[in-house]
C-alpha positions, 0 to 999 in steps of 0.5 A: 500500500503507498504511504498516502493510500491510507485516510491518516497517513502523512507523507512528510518532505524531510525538508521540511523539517530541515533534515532532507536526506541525501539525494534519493537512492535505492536500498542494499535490497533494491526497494524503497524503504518507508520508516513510519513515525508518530505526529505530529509532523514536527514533533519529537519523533518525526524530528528523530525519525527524520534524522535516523534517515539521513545517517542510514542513507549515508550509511549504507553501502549501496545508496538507498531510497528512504520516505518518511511518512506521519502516522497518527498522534504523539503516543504512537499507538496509531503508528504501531497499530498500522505498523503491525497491519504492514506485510511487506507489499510494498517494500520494506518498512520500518517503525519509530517506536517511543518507550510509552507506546509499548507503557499502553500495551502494558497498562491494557489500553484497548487502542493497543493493537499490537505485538511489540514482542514481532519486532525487531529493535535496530536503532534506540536512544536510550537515557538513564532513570532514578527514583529520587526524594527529598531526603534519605529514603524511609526504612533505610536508614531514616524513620518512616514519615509521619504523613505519606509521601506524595507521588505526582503523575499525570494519569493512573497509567502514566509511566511515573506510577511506577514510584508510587508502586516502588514505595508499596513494595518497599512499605513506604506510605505514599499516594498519589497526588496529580500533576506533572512530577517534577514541577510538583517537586519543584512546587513542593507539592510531590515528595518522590518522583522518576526522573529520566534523562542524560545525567538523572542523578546529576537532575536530582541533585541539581532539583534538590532530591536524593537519589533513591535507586538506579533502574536496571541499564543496558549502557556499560559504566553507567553510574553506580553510586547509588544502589539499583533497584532489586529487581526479585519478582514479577511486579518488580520486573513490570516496574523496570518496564514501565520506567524503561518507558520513559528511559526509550526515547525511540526505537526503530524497528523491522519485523522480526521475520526481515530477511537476515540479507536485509537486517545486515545491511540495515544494522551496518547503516545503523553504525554510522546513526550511532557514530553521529548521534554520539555528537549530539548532546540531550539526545540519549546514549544511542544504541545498537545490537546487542544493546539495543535489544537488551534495552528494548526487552526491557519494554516487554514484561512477562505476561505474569508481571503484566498481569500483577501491575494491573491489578496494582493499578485496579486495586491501587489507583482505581483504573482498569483499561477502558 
Protein backbone atom coordinates (compact mmCIF):
# COMPACT_ATOMS: atom_id res chain seq x y z
CA UNK A 1 0.00 0.00 0.00
CA UNK A 2 1.71 3.68 -0.76
CA UNK A 3 2.36 5.61 2.11
CA UNK A 4 -0.74 8.00 1.09
CA UNK A 5 -3.10 5.35 0.14
CA UNK A 6 -4.48 5.38 3.64
CA UNK A 7 -7.13 8.06 5.31
CA UNK A 8 -4.21 9.42 8.41
CA UNK A 9 -1.35 8.63 6.70
CA UNK A 10 1.10 11.87 6.12
CA UNK A 11 3.94 11.53 3.85
CA UNK A 12 6.42 14.14 5.33
CA UNK A 13 9.02 16.18 2.94
CA UNK A 14 12.38 15.56 5.34
CA UNK A 15 12.94 19.19 4.04
CA UNK A 16 10.61 20.43 5.78
CA UNK A 17 11.77 19.89 8.75
CA UNK A 18 15.00 20.86 7.67
CA UNK A 19 16.59 17.49 7.93
CA UNK A 20 16.36 16.44 3.86
CA UNK A 21 18.02 13.15 3.01
CA UNK A 22 20.62 12.95 0.67
CA UNK A 23 19.99 12.72 -2.72
CA UNK A 24 17.10 9.67 -3.22
CA UNK A 25 18.73 6.38 -3.69
CA UNK A 26 17.95 2.89 -3.62
CA UNK A 27 18.25 0.07 -0.72
CA UNK A 28 21.09 -2.70 -0.35
CA UNK A 29 17.53 -4.69 -1.43
CA UNK A 30 16.66 -2.90 -4.25
CA UNK A 31 13.36 -1.45 -2.54
CA UNK A 32 12.29 1.84 -1.26
CA UNK A 33 12.18 1.82 2.27
CA UNK A 34 9.38 3.54 4.40
CA UNK A 35 10.26 4.49 8.02
CA UNK A 36 6.64 5.32 9.72
CA UNK A 37 6.60 7.79 12.59
CA UNK A 38 4.30 9.49 15.15
CA UNK A 39 2.88 13.03 14.52
CA UNK A 40 2.71 15.41 14.69
CA UNK A 41 4.90 16.18 11.75
CA UNK A 42 7.09 18.50 13.58
CA UNK A 43 7.02 16.54 16.69
CA UNK A 44 9.87 14.94 18.66
CA UNK A 45 9.51 11.70 16.80
CA UNK A 46 9.36 12.53 13.15
CA UNK A 47 12.47 15.03 14.10
CA UNK A 48 14.30 11.79 15.33
CA UNK A 49 12.91 9.56 12.57
CA UNK A 50 13.92 12.15 10.18
CA UNK A 51 17.44 12.34 11.35
CA UNK A 52 17.84 8.26 11.64
CA UNK A 53 17.16 8.78 7.71
CA UNK A 54 19.65 10.65 6.71
CA UNK A 55 22.58 8.58 8.75
CA UNK A 56 21.03 5.08 7.24
CA UNK A 57 21.03 6.52 3.85
CA UNK A 58 24.94 7.52 4.32
CA UNK A 59 25.27 4.63 5.70
CA UNK A 60 24.52 2.21 3.63
CA UNK A 61 26.97 0.53 1.05
CA UNK A 62 24.78 0.90 -1.75
CA UNK A 63 22.58 4.17 -1.97
CA UNK A 64 19.10 3.95 -0.82
CA UNK A 65 15.52 5.35 -1.01
CA UNK A 66 14.08 6.30 2.22
CA UNK A 67 10.48 8.09 2.93
CA UNK A 68 9.16 9.11 5.81
CA UNK A 69 5.75 9.14 6.35
CA UNK A 70 3.43 10.53 9.52
CA UNK A 71 1.22 8.15 11.08
CA UNK A 72 -1.25 9.14 13.78
CA UNK A 73 -0.61 11.32 17.35
CA UNK A 74 2.06 11.69 19.76
CA UNK A 75 1.63 8.48 21.67
CA UNK A 76 2.19 6.35 18.93
CA UNK A 77 -0.50 3.73 19.18
CA UNK A 78 -1.83 4.74 15.72
CA UNK A 79 1.50 4.11 14.25
CA UNK A 80 2.28 0.88 15.95
CA UNK A 81 -1.08 -0.35 15.13
CA UNK A 82 -0.78 0.39 11.32
CA UNK A 83 2.64 -0.98 11.55
CA UNK A 84 1.56 -4.15 12.75
CA UNK A 85 -1.01 -4.34 9.98
CA UNK A 86 2.01 -3.99 7.06
CA UNK A 87 3.24 -7.21 5.23
CA UNK A 88 5.52 -6.02 3.41
CA UNK A 89 3.69 -5.46 -0.39
CA UNK A 90 5.06 -2.52 -0.94
CA UNK A 91 8.55 -2.95 0.02
CA UNK A 92 10.33 -2.55 3.38
CA UNK A 93 9.01 -0.52 6.26
CA UNK A 94 10.48 0.45 9.43
CA UNK A 95 8.83 1.97 12.98
CA UNK A 96 9.94 4.91 15.02
CA UNK A 97 8.93 3.02 18.49
CA UNK A 98 8.60 5.80 21.65
CA UNK A 99 9.05 3.51 25.09
CA UNK A 100 5.39 4.99 26.44
CA UNK A 101 3.57 3.15 23.36
CA UNK A 102 4.72 -0.04 24.38
CA UNK A 103 3.60 1.57 28.51
CA UNK A 104 -0.01 1.45 26.92
CA UNK A 105 0.12 -2.04 25.96
CA UNK A 106 1.32 -2.73 29.35
CA UNK A 107 -1.34 -0.91 31.46
CA UNK A 108 -4.11 -2.71 28.86
CA UNK A 109 -5.22 0.19 26.69
CA UNK A 110 -7.77 -1.00 24.33
CA UNK A 111 -6.14 1.08 21.20
CA UNK A 112 -3.25 -1.12 21.86
CA UNK A 113 -3.39 -3.33 18.92
CA UNK A 114 -0.01 -4.80 18.60
CA UNK A 115 2.57 -7.07 19.34
CA UNK A 116 5.95 -5.40 20.28
CA UNK A 117 7.38 -8.51 21.03
CA UNK A 118 7.02 -9.30 16.46
CA UNK A 119 9.60 -6.52 16.13
CA UNK A 120 12.96 -6.25 15.99
CA UNK A 121 14.95 -3.08 17.55
CA UNK A 122 17.80 -1.66 15.05
CA UNK A 123 18.37 1.75 16.36
CA UNK A 124 17.41 3.04 20.16
CA UNK A 125 18.04 6.21 22.07
CA UNK A 126 18.37 5.48 25.48
CA UNK A 127 18.60 7.57 28.78
CA UNK A 128 19.02 6.78 32.31
CA UNK A 129 16.28 6.73 35.28
CA UNK A 130 16.49 7.11 39.24
CA UNK A 131 13.98 7.40 41.65
CA UNK A 132 14.54 10.47 43.79
CA UNK A 133 13.29 12.09 47.15
CA UNK A 134 13.58 14.75 49.45
CA UNK A 135 15.83 13.33 51.81
CA UNK A 136 17.01 9.71 52.87
CA UNK A 137 14.53 7.10 51.74
CA UNK A 138 12.42 5.92 54.54
CA UNK A 139 13.19 2.42 56.19
CA UNK A 140 16.90 2.76 55.22
CA UNK A 141 18.28 4.44 57.40
CA UNK A 142 15.51 7.05 58.29
CA UNK A 143 12.14 6.99 60.00
CA UNK A 144 9.02 6.25 58.45
CA UNK A 145 7.36 9.60 57.51
CA UNK A 146 4.63 10.91 59.90
CA UNK A 147 2.17 11.57 56.51
CA UNK A 148 2.53 9.55 53.18
CA UNK A 149 4.64 10.85 50.77
CA UNK A 150 3.43 12.42 47.92
CA UNK A 151 3.92 10.92 44.46
CA UNK A 152 2.99 13.25 41.45
CA UNK A 153 1.58 11.70 37.82
CA UNK A 154 -0.10 12.61 35.12
CA UNK A 155 -2.71 9.62 34.99
CA UNK A 156 -3.01 6.20 36.83
CA UNK A 157 -1.47 4.69 33.65
CA UNK A 158 1.01 7.07 33.34
CA UNK A 159 4.74 5.60 33.36
CA UNK A 160 5.59 7.71 36.68
CA UNK A 161 3.04 5.39 38.87
CA UNK A 162 5.94 3.15 38.87
CA UNK A 163 7.33 5.34 42.10
CA UNK A 164 4.04 5.04 43.74
CA UNK A 165 4.34 1.06 43.07
CA UNK A 166 8.11 1.08 44.15
CA UNK A 167 7.43 2.72 47.70
CA UNK A 168 4.31 -0.12 48.07
CA UNK A 169 6.88 -2.51 47.51
CA UNK A 170 9.07 -1.09 49.87
CA UNK A 171 6.13 -0.35 52.76
CA UNK A 172 6.55 3.16 52.47
CA UNK A 173 3.37 5.18 52.84
CA UNK A 174 2.57 7.08 49.91
CA UNK A 175 -0.40 8.01 47.48
CA UNK A 176 -0.84 9.75 44.54
CA UNK A 177 -1.24 13.40 44.03
CA UNK A 178 -1.94 14.90 40.42
CA UNK A 179 0.36 16.90 38.25
CA UNK A 180 3.48 16.62 36.46
CA UNK A 181 6.26 15.32 38.71
CA UNK A 182 8.96 17.23 38.54
CA UNK A 183 7.01 20.65 38.62
CA UNK A 184 5.43 19.12 41.55
CA UNK A 185 8.70 18.52 43.34
CA UNK A 186 9.98 21.65 42.46
CA UNK A 187 6.30 23.35 43.86
CA UNK A 188 6.89 21.05 46.91
CA UNK A 189 3.57 19.72 46.05
CA UNK A 190 5.06 15.88 45.33
CA UNK A 191 7.84 14.50 47.71
CA UNK A 192 9.33 11.41 45.09
CA UNK A 193 9.19 11.07 41.97
CA UNK A 194 11.39 9.03 38.44
CA UNK A 195 13.37 11.12 36.61
CA UNK A 196 14.63 10.13 33.30
CA UNK A 197 17.44 11.72 31.40
CA UNK A 198 21.26 12.15 30.11
CA UNK A 199 22.54 12.70 33.94
CA UNK A 200 19.18 11.57 36.02
CA UNK A 201 21.38 11.63 39.02
CA UNK A 202 23.19 14.96 38.34
CA UNK A 203 18.91 16.42 37.94
CA UNK A 204 18.28 15.24 41.29
CA UNK A 205 20.55 16.92 42.89
CA UNK A 206 20.60 20.00 41.00
CA UNK A 207 16.29 19.99 41.99
CA UNK A 208 17.32 19.30 45.37
CA UNK A 209 16.45 15.41 45.88
CA UNK A 210 18.26 12.28 46.73
CA UNK A 211 18.76 9.53 44.52
CA UNK A 212 16.76 6.58 45.94
CA UNK A 213 17.64 3.90 43.12
CA UNK A 214 19.17 3.38 39.91
CA UNK A 215 16.82 1.17 37.28
CA UNK A 216 18.37 -1.78 35.60
CA UNK A 217 20.67 -0.43 32.01
CA UNK A 218 21.76 -1.90 29.08
CA UNK A 219 24.64 1.24 28.91
CA UNK A 220 28.48 -0.07 30.12
CA UNK A 221 29.72 2.16 33.14
CA UNK A 222 26.52 3.91 33.67
CA UNK A 223 26.77 5.40 37.25
CA UNK A 224 26.65 3.34 40.34
CA UNK A 225 26.91 5.47 43.09
CA UNK A 226 23.72 4.65 44.45
CA UNK A 227 22.19 1.29 44.94
CA UNK A 228 19.89 -0.42 41.68
CA UNK A 229 16.86 -1.18 42.28
CA UNK A 230 16.16 -5.01 43.25
CA UNK A 231 14.54 -6.35 40.58
CA UNK A 232 13.34 -10.17 42.52
CA UNK A 233 9.59 -10.63 41.46
CA UNK A 234 7.02 -10.04 38.91
CA UNK A 235 5.74 -6.78 39.82
CA UNK A 236 9.05 -5.59 40.17
CA UNK A 237 10.01 -6.78 36.57
CA UNK A 238 6.84 -4.64 35.30
CA UNK A 239 8.06 -1.56 37.08
CA UNK A 240 11.50 -1.90 35.30
CA UNK A 241 9.06 -1.70 32.11
CA UNK A 242 7.16 0.66 32.89
CA UNK A 243 10.44 3.22 33.96
CA UNK A 244 12.30 1.84 31.00
CA UNK A 245 9.03 3.53 29.05
CA UNK A 246 10.44 6.68 29.83
CA UNK A 247 14.03 5.81 29.66
CA UNK A 248 13.33 4.74 25.42
CA UNK A 249 13.01 7.62 23.69
CA UNK A 250 12.54 5.94 20.44
CA UNK A 251 13.33 2.84 18.83
CA UNK A 252 13.26 1.83 15.47
CA UNK A 253 12.10 -1.30 14.31
CA UNK A 254 11.74 -4.01 11.46
CA UNK A 255 9.65 -7.34 11.88
CA UNK A 256 11.26 -9.76 13.44
CA UNK A 257 10.96 -12.23 10.05
CA UNK A 258 13.11 -9.18 7.59
CA UNK A 259 15.34 -11.26 5.64
CA UNK A 260 18.81 -11.52 7.53
CA UNK A 261 20.44 -10.26 3.97
CA UNK A 262 18.48 -7.09 4.54
CA UNK A 263 18.71 -6.86 8.94
CA UNK A 264 22.75 -6.88 7.87
CA UNK A 265 22.67 -4.03 5.64
CA UNK A 266 20.29 -2.24 7.91
CA UNK A 267 22.49 -2.70 11.17
CA UNK A 268 25.51 -1.88 9.11
CA UNK A 269 23.64 1.53 8.25
CA UNK A 270 22.90 1.70 11.94
CA UNK A 271 26.70 2.25 12.98
CA UNK A 272 27.03 5.27 11.07
CA UNK A 273 23.45 6.52 13.05
CA UNK A 274 25.45 5.78 16.25
CA UNK A 275 28.50 7.24 15.23
CA UNK A 276 26.64 10.68 14.63
CA UNK A 277 24.13 10.56 17.33
CA UNK A 278 27.03 10.29 19.90
CA UNK A 279 27.85 14.08 18.72
CA UNK A 280 24.54 15.29 19.54
CA UNK A 281 24.07 16.26 23.14
CA UNK A 282 20.40 15.64 25.13
CA UNK A 283 19.62 13.15 22.61
CA UNK A 284 20.28 9.93 24.90
CA UNK A 285 23.05 7.13 24.56
CA UNK A 286 22.34 5.55 21.24
CA UNK A 287 22.24 2.15 20.98
CA UNK A 288 22.64 -0.62 18.57
CA UNK A 289 22.66 -4.75 18.57
CA UNK A 290 23.11 -6.31 21.50
CA UNK A 291 22.49 -3.24 23.46
CA UNK A 292 19.51 -2.50 21.60
CA UNK A 293 17.74 -5.17 22.29
CA UNK A 294 18.51 -5.66 25.65
CA UNK A 295 17.21 -2.05 26.13
CA UNK A 296 14.11 -2.53 24.06
CA UNK A 297 13.19 -6.04 26.14
CA UNK A 298 13.47 -4.24 28.97
CA UNK A 299 9.97 -2.90 27.35
CA UNK A 300 8.12 -6.14 27.32
CA UNK A 301 7.46 -7.82 30.85
CA UNK A 302 6.13 -11.39 31.29
CA UNK A 303 2.70 -11.73 30.85
CA UNK A 304 2.58 -12.56 34.94
CA UNK A 305 4.39 -9.34 35.51
CA UNK A 306 1.62 -7.55 33.42
CA UNK A 307 -0.86 -9.21 34.96
CA UNK A 308 0.36 -8.06 38.61
CA UNK A 309 0.65 -4.34 37.61
CA UNK A 310 -2.78 -4.26 36.50
CA UNK A 311 -4.20 -5.47 39.07
CA UNK A 312 -1.80 -2.88 41.10
CA UNK A 313 -3.27 -0.26 39.07
CA UNK A 314 -7.15 -1.58 39.90
CA UNK A 315 -6.91 -2.15 43.44
CA UNK A 316 -4.35 0.80 43.93
CA UNK A 317 -5.24 3.79 41.65
CA UNK A 318 -8.59 2.66 40.63
CA UNK A 319 -8.18 2.16 36.94
CA UNK A 320 -9.00 -0.57 34.62
CA UNK A 321 -8.22 -0.42 30.67
CA UNK A 322 -11.34 1.18 29.05
Amino acid sequence: MAAAARPGRRRLGLAALGLALPAPVRSQMGEVATILAPGPEDGGCARWAARAGQALARGMQRPGALRLAVVGGPDGVTAANRFATLDGGQGPSLLVLPGWTCHARLTGSTRARFEPRAWLPLLLSWQGAVLAGRGPLPGRGATMPTAPLRVAMSSAEAPEAAALTVLDLLGVPARAVAGPSEAAFLAGEADALILAGQDPVLRAHAIGATPWYGFPSPVENESSEIPPFPVASPLTRAIVAAVAAMQVRAALVMPVLTAADSVAAWRRAGLRWQEEERALPGEGVPLVGAAAAAAYAQLMPPPDAVLDYRNWLDRRLGWRPG
